[in-house]
Phi, psi and omega in degrees: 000306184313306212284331182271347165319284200303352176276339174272323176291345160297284211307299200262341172265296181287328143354284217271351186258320196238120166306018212268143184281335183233308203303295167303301188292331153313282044132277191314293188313319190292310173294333159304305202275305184293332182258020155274287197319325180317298177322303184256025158244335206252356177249045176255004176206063175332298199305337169287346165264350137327293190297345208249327190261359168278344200269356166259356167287316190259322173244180135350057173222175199249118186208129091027099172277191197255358175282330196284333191293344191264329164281344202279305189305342160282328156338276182298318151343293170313305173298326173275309158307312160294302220307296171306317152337275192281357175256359160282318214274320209256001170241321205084234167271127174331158174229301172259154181320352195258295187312298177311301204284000201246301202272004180259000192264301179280347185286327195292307201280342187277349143289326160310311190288331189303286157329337179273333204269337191250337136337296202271353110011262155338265160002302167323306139321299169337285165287335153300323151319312179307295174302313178259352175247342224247161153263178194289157173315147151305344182259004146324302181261119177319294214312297192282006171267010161302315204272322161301325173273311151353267176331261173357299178291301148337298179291334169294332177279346160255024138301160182294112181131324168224002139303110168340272206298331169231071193236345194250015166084036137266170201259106157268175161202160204005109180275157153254169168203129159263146177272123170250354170180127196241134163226133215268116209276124176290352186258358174228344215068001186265176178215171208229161179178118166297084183257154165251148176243148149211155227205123161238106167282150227234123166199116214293139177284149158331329166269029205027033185267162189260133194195136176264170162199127170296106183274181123223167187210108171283136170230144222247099179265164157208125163222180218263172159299337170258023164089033175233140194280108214254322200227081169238118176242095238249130210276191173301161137289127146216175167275165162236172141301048210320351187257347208250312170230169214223138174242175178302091168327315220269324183259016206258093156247139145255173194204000000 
């Protein structure tokens, strides 16, 4: 809208008052050209401003909101827009170089801004719809990016290779993994998360008979606000106790 403005204020204003070969028409286009670019750089990935106002609900971050960015840019619209107005209507047309770059300076942002204020508008919308049909992010809720980085971290420790035991030729079964401690990074949205693996490795006896032991291994996950596992850092082996501890149903997976 802002851009067909400026094509109708070429056409019906500077046309019929001013002659000019360069000047209005750099002027049109430049406002014209910048305020489609406007357009397609701030709707070309909706969903990170989405993505930006659940991320200011949960964690730490430094954010604007898009009602106060849509008045002050109509605001300023409005304003750069009379400005020029009245600084046409009461000097006229620029004459020396200082002038022309001052009135292409305010004719220019005054489309622009106009255009950022009926964009992020749109946008605004955009993201209240969303907020109502869509669900919420996954690092919104602890519980379920808990459980997506869990998975994840499982699985990568029992791929070939990074599993102890069985990088070393033993046999597990039934692995358990407990959450022993889960923590949320506030400056991202990321999280930190303690798992216990426990495990009774299978390892042939002196008579060559087969015989377990219950092992456990702690492991250190870091991950992104969307569950991708960044850090898997892996604690000692040691023996336990299967009678002395026991685990939290509430922290219990298996895989």
């Amino acid at each position: 809208m802002p851009a067909a403005l400026a094509l109708a204020v070429w056409l019906f204003f500077w046309i019929p008052r001013e002659a000019s070969l360069y000047y209005y028409p750099i002027l049109t286009f430049a406002s014209f050209g910048v305020s489609v670019l406007m357009v397609f750089v701030i709707y070309d990935d909706p969903l990170s401003w989405w993505e930006r106002w659940w991320a200011s609900q949960v964690y730490q971050v430094r954010r604007v909101p898009i009602v106060l960015l849509v008045t002050l840019t109509a605001l300023a619209g409005i304003f750069l827009f009379a400005f020029w107005v009245l600084f046409y209507a009461t000097s006229g047309k620029p004459a020396d170089l200082s002038g022309k770059v001052l009135f292409a300076f305010i004719y220019v942002s005054s489309y622009v801004c106009l255009t950022l204020a009926l964009t992020l508008a749109i946008l605004h919308q955009y993201i209240l719809r969303l907020e109502k049909y869509a669900p919420p992010p996954i690092f919104a809720s602890t519980e379920k990016l808990l459980r997506v980085v869990v998975d994840a971290a499982i699985y990568n420790i029992n791929l070939p290779g990074l599993n102890t035991s069985s990088a070393t030729g033993s046999l597990t079964l039934d692995p358990v993994y407990e959450v022993l401690q889960t923590l949320r990074i506030p400056e991202n949205g990321g999280i930190h998360v303690l798992l216990r693996e426990c495990k009774r490795v299978q390892y042939p006896s002196a008579d060559g008979k087969m015989q377990g032991k219950p092992m456990e291994m702690l492991w250190r996950v870091q991950a992104d606000r969307w569950g991708n596992v960044q850090a898997l850092r892996p604690g000692s082996l040691e023996p336990y106790s299967a009678e002395a501890r026991t685990f939290r149903e509430i922290g219990r997976y298996s895989y």
